[in-house]
C-alpha positions in Angstrom: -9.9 0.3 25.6 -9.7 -2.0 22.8 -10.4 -5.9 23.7 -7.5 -8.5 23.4 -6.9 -10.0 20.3 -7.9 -13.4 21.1 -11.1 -12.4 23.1 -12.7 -9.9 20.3 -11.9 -13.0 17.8 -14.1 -15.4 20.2 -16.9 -12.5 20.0 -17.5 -13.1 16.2 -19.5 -15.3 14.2 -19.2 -16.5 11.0 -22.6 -15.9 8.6 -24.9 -15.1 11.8 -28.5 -16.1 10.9 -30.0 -12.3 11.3 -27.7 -11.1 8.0 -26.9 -14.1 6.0 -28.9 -16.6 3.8 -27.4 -19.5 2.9 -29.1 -21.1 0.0 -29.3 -24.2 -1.0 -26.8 -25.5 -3.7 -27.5 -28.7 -6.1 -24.1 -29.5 -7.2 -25.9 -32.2 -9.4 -27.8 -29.9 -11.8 -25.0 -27.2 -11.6 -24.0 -25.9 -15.5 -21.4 -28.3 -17.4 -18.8 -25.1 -17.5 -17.6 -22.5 -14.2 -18.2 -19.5 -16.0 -22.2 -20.0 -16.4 -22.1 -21.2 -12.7 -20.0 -17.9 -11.8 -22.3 -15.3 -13.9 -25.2 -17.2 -11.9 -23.6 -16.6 -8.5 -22.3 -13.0 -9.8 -26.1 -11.6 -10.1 -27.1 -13.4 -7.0 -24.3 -11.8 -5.3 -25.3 -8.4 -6.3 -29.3 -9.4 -6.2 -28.3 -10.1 -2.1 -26.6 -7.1 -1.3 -23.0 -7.9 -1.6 -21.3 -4.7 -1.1 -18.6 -5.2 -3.8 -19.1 -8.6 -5.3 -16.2 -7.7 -7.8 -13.5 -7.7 -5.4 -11.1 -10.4 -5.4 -7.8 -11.6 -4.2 -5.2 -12.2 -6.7 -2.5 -14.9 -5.5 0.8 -14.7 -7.1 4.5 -15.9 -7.1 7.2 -14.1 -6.3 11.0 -14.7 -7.8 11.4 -17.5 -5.3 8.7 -19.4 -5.6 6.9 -17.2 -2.4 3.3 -16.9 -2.7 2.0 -12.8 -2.5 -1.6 -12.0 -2.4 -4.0 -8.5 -2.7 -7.4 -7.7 -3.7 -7.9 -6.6 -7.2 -11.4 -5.7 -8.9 -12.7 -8.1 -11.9 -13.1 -6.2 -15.5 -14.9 -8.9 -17.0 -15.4 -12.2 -17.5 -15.5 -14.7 -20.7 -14.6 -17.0 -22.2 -11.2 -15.8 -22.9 -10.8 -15.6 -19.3 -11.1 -13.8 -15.7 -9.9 -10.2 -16.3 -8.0 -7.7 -14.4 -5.7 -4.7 -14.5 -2.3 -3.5 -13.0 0.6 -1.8 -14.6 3.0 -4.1 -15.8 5.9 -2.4 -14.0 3.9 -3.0 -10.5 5.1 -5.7 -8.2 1.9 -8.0 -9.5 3.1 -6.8 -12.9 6.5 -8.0 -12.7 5.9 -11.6 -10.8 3.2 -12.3 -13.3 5.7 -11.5 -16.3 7.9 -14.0 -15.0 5.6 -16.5 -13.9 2.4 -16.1 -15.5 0.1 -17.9 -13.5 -2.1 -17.1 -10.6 -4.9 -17.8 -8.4 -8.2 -15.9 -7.7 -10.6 -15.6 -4.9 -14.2 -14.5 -4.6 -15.7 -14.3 -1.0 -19.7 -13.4 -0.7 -20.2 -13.9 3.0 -23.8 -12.3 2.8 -24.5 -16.2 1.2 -21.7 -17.9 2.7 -20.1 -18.4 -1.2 -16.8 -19.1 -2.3 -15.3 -18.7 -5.4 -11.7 -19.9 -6.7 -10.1 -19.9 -10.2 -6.6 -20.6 -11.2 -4.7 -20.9 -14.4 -2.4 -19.2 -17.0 -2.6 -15.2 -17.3 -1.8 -13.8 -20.2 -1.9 -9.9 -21.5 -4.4 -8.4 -23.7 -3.0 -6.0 -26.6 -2.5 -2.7 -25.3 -5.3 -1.1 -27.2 -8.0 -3.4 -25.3 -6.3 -2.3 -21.8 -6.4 1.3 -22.9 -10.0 1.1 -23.8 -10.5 -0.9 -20.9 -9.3 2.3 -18.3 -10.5 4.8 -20.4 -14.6 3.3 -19.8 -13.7 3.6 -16.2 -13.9 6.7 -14.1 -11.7 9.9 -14.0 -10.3 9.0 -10.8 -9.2 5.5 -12.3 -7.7 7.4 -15.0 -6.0 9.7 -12.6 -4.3 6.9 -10.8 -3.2 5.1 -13.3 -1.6 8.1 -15.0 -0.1 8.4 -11.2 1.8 5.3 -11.7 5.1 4.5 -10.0 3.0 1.8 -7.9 4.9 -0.4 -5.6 7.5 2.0 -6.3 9.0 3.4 -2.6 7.4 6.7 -1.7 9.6 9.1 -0.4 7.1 11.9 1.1 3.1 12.0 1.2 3.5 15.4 -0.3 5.3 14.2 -3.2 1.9 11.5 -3.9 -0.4 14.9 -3.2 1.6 16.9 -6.1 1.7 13.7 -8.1 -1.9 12.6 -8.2 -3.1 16.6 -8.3 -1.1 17.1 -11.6 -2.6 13.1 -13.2 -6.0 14.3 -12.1 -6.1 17.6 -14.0 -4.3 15.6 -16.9 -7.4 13.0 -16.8 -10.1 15.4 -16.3 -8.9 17.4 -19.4 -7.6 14.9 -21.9 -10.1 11.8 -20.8 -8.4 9.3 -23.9 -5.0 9.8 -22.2 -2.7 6.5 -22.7 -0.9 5.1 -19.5 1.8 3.1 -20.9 2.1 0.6 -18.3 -1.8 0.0 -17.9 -2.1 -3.8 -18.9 -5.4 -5.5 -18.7 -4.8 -9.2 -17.5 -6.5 -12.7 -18.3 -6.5 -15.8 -16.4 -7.8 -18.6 -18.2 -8.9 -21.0 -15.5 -7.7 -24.5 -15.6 -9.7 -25.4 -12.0 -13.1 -23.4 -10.7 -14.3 -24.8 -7.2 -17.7 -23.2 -6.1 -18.3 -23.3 -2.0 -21.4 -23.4 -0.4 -21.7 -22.8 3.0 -23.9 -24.9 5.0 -25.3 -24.5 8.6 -24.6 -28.1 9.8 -21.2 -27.0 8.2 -22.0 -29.6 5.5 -20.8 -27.5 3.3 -21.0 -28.0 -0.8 -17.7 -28.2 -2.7 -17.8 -28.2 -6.6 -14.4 -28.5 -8.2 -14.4 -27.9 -12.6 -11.2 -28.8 -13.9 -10.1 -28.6 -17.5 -9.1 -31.6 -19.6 -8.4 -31.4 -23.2 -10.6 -28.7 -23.4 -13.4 -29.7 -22.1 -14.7 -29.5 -18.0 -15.2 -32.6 -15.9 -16.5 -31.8 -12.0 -16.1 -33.6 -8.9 -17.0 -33.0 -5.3 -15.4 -32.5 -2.5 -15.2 -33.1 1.2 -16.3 -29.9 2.7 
């Protein structure tokens, strides 16, 4: 029988000893822009064992202001900015279109890191989005020739005959176009790095953007 709620929650731990390192972080010799800092955490992520370090949690707006949040996976990153992918007629699709800005989390809890970036988005020209999906697998191919997502699903059998039919149109014409594919950027205006710490001193580096160039602070954990 499964455990109440409340007492399974007082079972857990967060970043127990015997599966989690967490490393020291200097916040005084840290890199004078987030995205060095980020590739740097990115590889030590990976290097660690993070099972899918390129997960992330986009945060959006809704029409009334309401925030909405789901994990996305990261394309890239430069200096043009964080990227990801929806279609544009998806729910994320249609609150970013009408307010194009958004929020993005990273969480590494095999070394107790945290990532956040926030800023503008802005869509890349269609042909970069289709050459984006079309270096990704079949089955991404598949499901984004699917489409219809966020749309209301009416049977499971109706997804079944969908996604059979997009994933005998990927496997035999691999360049296909999904319309609606749109690969995102968001250009960060703030970047805070967290470190956890065992004392739970934890390390808080906040990069904001001014005039084009980053200034850092730190903050109370």
């Amino acid at each position: 029988m499964a455990k109440d709620l409340h007492e399974l929650l007082r079972t857990l731990r967060v970043w127990d000893p015997e599966v989690t390192e967490l490393p020291p972080f200097d916040a005084s010799s840290a890199p004078d822009d987030p995205l060095s800092l980020f590739t740097r955490w990115f590889a030590q992520a990976v290097a660690a064992g993070e099972r899918e370090p390129h997960t992330m949690t986009l945060s959006t707006s809704d029409a009334k202001g309401l925030p909405d949040a789901r994990i996305v996976m990261l394309h890239g990153a430069d200096a043009a900015g964080w990227s990801f992918a929806t279609h544009a007629t998806s729910s994320k699709g249609r609150q970013l279109a009408a307010r194009p800005y958004a929020a993005l989390t990273f969480y590494w809890p095999v070394l107790g890191r945290q990532v956040r970036v926030r800023g503008p988005v802005t869509s890349a020209p269609s042909e970069e989005a289709q050459a984006d999906l079309h270096a990704r697998s079949t089955g991404a191919l598949a499901a984004a020739l699917t489409g219809r997502q966020s749309d209301v699903l009416t049977s499971a059998e109706e997804l079944a005959a969908a996604s059979e039919a997009a994933w005998e149109h990927a496997r035999q014409h691999p360049t296909a176009k999904s319309p609606t594919w749109t690969l995102y950027r968001l250009r960060p205006d703030e970047a805070e790095f967290f470190q956890g710490d065992p004392a739970r001193r934890h390390t808080r580096l906040r990069y904001r953007r001014t005039a084009g160039t980053w200034s850092t602070d730190r903050l109370w954990p």
